[in-house]
FIGUKOL-231133 format. One record per atom (N, C-alpha, C): residue in one letter; residue number from 0; atom name; y, x, z. Coordinates in Angstrom, 1 decimal, always signed. Each point is the difference from the previous one (the first is absolute). Example, Ala and Ser with C-alpha at 12.3 -4.5 7.8 and 13.67 -1.06 7.14 Angstrom:
// FIGUKOL-231133
+------+-----+------+--------+--------+--------+
: type : seq : atom :     yy :     xx :     zz :
+------+-----+------+--------+--------+--------+
:    a :   0 :    N :   -5.7 :  +13.2 :   +7.8 :
:    a :   0 :   CA :   +1.2 :   -0.9 :   +0.0 :
:    a :   0 :    C :   +1.2 :   +0.9 :   +0.0 :
:    s :   1 :    N :   +1.1 :   -0.4 :   -0.7 :
:    s :   1 :   CA :   +1.1 :   +0.9 :   +0.0 :
:    s :   1 :    C :   +1.1 :   -0.8 :   +0.8 :
+------+-----+------+--------+--------+--------+
***
This chain:
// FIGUKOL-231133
+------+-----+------+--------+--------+--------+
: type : seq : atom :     yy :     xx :     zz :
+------+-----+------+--------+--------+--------+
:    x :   0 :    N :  +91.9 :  +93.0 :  +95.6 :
:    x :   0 :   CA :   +0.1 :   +1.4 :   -0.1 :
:    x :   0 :    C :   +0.9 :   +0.4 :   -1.2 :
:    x :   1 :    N :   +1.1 :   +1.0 :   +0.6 :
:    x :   1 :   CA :   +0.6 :   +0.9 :   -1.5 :
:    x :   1 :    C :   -0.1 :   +1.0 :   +0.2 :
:    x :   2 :    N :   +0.1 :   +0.7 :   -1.1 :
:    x :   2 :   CA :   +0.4 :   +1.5 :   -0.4 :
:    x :   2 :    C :   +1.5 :   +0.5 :   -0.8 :
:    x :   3 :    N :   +0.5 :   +0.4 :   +0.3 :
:    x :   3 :   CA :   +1.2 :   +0.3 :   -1.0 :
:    x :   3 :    C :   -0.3 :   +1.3 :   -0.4 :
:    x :   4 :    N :   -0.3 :   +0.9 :   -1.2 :
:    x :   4 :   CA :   +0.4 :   +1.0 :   -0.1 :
:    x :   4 :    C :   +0.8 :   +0.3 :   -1.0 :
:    x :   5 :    N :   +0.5 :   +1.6 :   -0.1 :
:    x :   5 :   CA :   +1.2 :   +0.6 :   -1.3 :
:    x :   5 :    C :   -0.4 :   +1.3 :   +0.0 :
:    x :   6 :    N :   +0.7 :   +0.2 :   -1.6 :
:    x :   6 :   CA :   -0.8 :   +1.4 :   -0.4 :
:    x :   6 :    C :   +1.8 :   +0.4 :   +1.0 :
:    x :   7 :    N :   -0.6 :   +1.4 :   -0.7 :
:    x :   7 :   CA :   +1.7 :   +1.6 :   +0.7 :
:    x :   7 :    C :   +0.6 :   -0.6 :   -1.2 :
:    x :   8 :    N :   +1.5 :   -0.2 :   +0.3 :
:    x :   8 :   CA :   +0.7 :   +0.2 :   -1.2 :
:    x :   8 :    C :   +0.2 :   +1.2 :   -0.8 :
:    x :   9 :    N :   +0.4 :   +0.1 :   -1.0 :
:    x :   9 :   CA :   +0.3 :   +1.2 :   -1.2 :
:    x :   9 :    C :   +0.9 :   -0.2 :   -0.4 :
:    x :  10 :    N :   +0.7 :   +1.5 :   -0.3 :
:    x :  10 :   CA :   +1.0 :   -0.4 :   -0.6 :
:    x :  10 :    C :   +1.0 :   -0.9 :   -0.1 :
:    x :  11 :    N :   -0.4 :   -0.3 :   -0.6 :
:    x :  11 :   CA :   +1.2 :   -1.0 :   -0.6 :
:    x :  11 :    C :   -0.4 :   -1.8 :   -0.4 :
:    x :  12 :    N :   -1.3 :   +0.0 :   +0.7 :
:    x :  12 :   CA :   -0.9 :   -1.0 :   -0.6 :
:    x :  12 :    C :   -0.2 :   -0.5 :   +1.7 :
:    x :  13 :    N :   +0.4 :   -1.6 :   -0.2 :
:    x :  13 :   CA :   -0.2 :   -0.8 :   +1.5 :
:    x :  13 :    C :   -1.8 :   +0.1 :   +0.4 :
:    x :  14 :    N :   +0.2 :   -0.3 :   +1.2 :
:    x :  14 :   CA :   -1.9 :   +0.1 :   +0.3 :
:    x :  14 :    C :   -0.5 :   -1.2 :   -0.3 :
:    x :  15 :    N :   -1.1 :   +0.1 :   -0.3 :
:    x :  15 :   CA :   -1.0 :   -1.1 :   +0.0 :
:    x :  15 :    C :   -0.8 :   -0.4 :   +0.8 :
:    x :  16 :    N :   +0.0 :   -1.5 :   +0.3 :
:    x :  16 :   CA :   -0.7 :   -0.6 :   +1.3 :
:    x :  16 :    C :   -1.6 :   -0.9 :   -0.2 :
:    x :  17 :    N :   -0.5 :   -0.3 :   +0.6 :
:    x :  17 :   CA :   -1.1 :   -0.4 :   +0.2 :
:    x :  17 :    C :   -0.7 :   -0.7 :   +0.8 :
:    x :  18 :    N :   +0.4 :   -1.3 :   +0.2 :
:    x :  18 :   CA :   +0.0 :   -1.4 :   +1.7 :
:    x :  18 :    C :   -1.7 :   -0.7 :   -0.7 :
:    x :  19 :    N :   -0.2 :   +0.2 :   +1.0 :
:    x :  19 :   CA :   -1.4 :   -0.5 :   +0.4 :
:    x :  19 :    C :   -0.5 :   -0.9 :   +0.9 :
:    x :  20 :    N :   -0.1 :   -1.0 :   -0.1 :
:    x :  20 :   CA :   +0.3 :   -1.4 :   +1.1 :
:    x :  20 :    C :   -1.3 :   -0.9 :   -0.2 :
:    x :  21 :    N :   -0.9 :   -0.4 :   +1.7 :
:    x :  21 :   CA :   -1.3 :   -0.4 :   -0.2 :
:    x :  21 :    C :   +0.3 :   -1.6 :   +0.8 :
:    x :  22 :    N :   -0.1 :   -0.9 :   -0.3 :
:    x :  22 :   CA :   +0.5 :   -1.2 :   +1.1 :
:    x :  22 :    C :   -1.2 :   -1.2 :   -0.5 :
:    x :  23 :    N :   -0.1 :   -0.6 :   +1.6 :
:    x :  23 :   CA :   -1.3 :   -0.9 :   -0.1 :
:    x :  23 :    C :   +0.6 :   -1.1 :   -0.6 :
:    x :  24 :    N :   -0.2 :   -0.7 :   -1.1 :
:    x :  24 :   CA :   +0.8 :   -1.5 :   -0.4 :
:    x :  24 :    C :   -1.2 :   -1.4 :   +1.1 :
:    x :  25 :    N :   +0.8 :   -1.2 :   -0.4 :
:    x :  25 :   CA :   -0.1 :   -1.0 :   +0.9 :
:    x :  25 :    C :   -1.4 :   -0.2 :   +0.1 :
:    x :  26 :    N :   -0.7 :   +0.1 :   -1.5 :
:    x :  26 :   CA :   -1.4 :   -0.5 :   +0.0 :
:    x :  26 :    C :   -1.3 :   +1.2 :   +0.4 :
:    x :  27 :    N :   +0.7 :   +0.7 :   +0.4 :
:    x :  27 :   CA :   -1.0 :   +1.3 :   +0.8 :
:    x :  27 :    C :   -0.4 :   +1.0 :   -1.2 :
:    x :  28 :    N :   +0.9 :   -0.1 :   -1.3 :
:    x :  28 :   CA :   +0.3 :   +1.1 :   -0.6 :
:    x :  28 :    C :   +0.5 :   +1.0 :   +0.6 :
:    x :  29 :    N :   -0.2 :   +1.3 :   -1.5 :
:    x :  29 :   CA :   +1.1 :   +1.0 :   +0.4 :
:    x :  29 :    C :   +0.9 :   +0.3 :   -1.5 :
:    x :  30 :    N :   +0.9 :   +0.6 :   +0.5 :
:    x :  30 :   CA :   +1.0 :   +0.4 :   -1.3 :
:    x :  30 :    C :   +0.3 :   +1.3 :   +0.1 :
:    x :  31 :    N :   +0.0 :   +0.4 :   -1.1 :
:    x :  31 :   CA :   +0.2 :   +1.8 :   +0.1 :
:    x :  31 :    C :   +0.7 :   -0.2 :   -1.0 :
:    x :  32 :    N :   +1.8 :   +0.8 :   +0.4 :
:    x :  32 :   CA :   +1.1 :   -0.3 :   -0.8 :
:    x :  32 :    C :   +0.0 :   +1.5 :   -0.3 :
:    x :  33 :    N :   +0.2 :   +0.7 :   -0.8 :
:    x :  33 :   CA :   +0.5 :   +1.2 :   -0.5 :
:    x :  33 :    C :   +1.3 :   +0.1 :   -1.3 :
:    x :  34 :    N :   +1.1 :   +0.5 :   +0.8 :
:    x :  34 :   CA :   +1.3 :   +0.1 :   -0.6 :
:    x :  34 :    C :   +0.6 :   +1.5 :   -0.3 :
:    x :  35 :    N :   +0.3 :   +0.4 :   -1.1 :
:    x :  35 :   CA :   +0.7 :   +0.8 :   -0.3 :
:    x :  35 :    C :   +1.1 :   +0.4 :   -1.0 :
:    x :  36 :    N :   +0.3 :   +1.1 :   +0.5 :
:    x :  36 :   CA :   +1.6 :   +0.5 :   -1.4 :
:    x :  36 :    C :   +0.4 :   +1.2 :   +0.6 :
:    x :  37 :    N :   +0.7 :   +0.2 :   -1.2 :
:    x :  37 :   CA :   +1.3 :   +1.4 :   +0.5 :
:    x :  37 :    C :   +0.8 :   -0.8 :   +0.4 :
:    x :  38 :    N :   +1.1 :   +0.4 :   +1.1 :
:    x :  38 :   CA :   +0.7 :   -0.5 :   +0.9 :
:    x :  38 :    C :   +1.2 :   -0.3 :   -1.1 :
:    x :  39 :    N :   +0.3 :   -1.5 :   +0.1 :
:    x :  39 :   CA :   +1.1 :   +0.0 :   -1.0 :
:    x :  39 :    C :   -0.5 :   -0.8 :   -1.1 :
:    x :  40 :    N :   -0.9 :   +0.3 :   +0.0 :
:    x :  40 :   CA :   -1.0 :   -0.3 :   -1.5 :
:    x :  40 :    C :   -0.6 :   -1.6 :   +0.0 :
:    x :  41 :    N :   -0.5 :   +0.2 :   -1.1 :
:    x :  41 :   CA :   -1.0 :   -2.0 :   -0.1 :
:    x :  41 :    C :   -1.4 :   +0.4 :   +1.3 :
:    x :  42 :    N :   -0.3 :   -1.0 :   +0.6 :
:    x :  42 :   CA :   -1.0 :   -0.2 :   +0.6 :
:    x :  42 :    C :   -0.8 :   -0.7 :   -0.7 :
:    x :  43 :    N :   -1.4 :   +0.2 :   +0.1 :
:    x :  43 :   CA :   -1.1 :   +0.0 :   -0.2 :
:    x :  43 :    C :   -0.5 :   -0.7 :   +1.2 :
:    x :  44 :    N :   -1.0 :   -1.0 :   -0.1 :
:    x :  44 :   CA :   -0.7 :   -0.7 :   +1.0 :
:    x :  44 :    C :   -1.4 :   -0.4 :   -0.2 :
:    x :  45 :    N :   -0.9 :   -0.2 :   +0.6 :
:    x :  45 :   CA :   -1.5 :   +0.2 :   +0.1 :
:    x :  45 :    C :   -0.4 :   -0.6 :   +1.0 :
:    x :  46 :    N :   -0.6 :   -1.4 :   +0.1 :
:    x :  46 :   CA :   -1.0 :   -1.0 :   +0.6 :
:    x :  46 :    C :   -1.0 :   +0.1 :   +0.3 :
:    x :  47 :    N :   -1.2 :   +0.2 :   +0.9 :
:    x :  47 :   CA :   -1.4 :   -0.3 :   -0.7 :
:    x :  47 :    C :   -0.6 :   -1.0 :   +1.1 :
:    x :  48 :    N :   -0.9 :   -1.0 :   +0.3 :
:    x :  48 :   CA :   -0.2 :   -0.7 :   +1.1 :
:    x :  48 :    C :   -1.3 :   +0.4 :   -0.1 :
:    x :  49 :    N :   -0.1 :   -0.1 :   +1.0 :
:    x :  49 :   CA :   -2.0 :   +0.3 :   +0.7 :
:    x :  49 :    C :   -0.3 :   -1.0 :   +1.3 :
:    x :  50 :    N :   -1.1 :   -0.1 :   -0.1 :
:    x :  50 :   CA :   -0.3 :   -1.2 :   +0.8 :
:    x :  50 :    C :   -0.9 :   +0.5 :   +1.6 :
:    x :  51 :    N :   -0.4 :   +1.5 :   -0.6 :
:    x :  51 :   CA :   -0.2 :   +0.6 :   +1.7 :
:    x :  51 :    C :   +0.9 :   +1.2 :   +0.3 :
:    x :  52 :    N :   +0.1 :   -0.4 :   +1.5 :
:    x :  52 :   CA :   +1.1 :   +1.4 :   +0.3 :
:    x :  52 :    C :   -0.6 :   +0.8 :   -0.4 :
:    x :  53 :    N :   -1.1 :   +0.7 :   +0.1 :
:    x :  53 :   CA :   -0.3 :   +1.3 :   -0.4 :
:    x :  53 :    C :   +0.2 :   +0.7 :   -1.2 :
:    x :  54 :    N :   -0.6 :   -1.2 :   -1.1 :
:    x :  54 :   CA :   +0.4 :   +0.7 :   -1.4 :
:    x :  54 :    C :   +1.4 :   -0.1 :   +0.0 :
:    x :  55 :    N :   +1.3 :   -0.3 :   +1.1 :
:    x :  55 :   CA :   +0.8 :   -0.2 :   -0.5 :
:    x :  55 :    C :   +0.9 :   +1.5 :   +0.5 :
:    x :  56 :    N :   -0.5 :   +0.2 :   +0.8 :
:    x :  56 :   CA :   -0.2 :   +1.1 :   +1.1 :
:    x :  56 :    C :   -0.1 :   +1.4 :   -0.7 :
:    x :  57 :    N :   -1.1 :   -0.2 :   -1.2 :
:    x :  57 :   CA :   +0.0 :   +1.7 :   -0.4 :
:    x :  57 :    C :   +0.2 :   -0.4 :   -1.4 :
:    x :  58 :    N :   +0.8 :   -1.0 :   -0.6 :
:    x :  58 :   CA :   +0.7 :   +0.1 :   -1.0 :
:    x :  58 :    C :   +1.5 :   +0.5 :   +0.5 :
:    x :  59 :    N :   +0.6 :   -0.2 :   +1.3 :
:    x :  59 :   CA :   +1.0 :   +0.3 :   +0.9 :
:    x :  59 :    C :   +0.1 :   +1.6 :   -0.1 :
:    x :  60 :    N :   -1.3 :   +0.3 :   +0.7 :
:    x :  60 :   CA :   +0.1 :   +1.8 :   +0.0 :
:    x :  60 :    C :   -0.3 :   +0.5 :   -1.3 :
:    x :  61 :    N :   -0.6 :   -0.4 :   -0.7 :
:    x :  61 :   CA :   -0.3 :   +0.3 :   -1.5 :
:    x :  61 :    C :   +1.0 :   +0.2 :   -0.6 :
:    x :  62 :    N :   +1.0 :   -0.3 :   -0.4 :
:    x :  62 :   CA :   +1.9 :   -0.7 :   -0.4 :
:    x :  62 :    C :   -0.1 :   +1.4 :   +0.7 :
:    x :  63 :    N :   +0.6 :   +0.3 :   +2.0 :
:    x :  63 :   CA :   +0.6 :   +0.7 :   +0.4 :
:    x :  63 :    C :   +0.1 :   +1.4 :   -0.6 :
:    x :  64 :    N :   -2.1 :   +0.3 :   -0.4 :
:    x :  64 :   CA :   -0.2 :   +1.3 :   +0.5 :
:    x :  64 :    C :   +0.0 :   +0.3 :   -1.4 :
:    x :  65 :    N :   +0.0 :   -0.7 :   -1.3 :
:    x :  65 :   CA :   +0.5 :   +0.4 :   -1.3 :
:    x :  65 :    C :   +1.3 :   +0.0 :   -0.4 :
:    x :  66 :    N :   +1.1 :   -0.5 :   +1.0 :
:    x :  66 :   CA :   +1.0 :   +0.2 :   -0.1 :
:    x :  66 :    C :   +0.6 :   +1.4 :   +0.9 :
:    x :  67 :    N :   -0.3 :   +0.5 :   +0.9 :
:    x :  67 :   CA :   -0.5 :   +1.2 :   +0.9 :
:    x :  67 :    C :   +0.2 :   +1.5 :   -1.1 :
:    x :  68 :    N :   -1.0 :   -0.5 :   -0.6 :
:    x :  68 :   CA :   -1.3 :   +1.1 :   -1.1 :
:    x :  68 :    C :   +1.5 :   +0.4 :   -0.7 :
:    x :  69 :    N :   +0.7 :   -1.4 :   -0.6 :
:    x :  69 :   CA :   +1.1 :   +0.0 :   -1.2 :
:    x :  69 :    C :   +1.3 :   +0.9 :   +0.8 :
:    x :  70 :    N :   -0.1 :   +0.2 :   +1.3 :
:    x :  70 :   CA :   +1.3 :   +0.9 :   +0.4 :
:    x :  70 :    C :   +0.8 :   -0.6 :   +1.1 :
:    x :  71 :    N :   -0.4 :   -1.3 :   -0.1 :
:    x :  71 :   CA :   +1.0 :   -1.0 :   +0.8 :
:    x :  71 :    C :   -0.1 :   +0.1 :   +1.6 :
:    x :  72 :    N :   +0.6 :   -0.1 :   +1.0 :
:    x :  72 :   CA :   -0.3 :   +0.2 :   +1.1 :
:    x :  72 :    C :   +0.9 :   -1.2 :   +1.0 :
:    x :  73 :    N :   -0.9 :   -0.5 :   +0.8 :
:    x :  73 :   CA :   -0.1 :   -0.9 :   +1.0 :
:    x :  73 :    C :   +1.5 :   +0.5 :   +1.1 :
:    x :  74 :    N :   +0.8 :   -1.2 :   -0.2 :
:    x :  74 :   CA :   +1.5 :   +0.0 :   +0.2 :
:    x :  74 :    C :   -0.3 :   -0.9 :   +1.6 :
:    x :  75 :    N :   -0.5 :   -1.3 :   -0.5 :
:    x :  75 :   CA :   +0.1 :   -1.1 :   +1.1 :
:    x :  75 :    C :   -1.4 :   -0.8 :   -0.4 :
:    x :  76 :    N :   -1.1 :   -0.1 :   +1.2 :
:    x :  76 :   CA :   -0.7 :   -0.3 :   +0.5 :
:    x :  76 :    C :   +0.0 :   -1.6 :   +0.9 :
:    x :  77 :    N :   -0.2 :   -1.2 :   -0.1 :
:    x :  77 :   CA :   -0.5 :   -0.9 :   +0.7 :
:    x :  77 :    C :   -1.2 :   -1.0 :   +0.6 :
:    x :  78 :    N :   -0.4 :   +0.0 :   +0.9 :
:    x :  78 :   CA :   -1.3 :   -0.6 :   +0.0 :
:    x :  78 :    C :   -1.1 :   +0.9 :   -0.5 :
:    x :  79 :    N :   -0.2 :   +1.0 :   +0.4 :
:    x :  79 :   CA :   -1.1 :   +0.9 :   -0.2 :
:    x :  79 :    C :   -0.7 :   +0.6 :   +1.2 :
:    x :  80 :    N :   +0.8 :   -0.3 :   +1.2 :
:    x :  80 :   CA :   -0.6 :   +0.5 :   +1.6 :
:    x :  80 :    C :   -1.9 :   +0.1 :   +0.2 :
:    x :  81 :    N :   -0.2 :   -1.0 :   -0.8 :
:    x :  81 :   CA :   -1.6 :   -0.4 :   +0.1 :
:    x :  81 :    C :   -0.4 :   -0.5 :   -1.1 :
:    x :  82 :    N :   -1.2 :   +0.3 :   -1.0 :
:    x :  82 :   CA :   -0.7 :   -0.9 :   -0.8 :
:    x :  82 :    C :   -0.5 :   -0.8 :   +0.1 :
:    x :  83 :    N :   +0.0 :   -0.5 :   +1.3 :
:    x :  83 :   CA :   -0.4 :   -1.3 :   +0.5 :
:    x :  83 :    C :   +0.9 :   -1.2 :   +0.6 :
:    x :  84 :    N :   +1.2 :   +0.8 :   -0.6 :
:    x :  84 :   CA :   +1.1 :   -0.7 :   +1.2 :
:    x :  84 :    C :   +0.0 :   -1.4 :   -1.0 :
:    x :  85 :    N :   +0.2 :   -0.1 :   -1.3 :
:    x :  85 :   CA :   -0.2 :   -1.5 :   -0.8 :
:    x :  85 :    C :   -1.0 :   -0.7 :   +0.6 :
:    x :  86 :    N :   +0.2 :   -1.3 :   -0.6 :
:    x :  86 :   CA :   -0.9 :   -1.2 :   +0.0 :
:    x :  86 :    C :   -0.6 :   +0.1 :   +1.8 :
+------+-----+------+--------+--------+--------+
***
């Protein structure tokens, strides 16, 4: 599963993004990658592994819907058709 989202540009100031990426690793992990920056700018990157989908699941929407709250808005969507569609 991703998320990509970006604030509205201003001004004179590039927008800022916010990629959200949930993927099952080999040993039946999960990885919840959270990346961001001003466009142009240093990136920032964020790991966390969890060992059941679920908590990995609403640390996923947890990220989304605090980044939501902050302004940002959902650009490009993958792998979200179903919360069941993983594992």
């Amino acid at each position: 599963m991703r998320i990509f989202m970006q604030t509205k540009p201003v001004a004179a100031e590039s927008p800022r993004y916010y990629q959200i990426a949930l993927q099952q690793d080999l040993l039946g992990g999960w990885t919840l990658t959270r990346e961001w920056s001003q466009q142009g700018g240093k990136v920032s990157l964020k790991r966390d592994v969890y060992l059941e989908r679920d908590d990995a699941l609403a640390a996923f929407e947890q990220a989304r819907d605090a980044q939501i709250k902050r302004g940002f808005h959902v650009m490009f969507s993958q792998g979200m058709e179903s919360p069941h569609a993983m594992g």
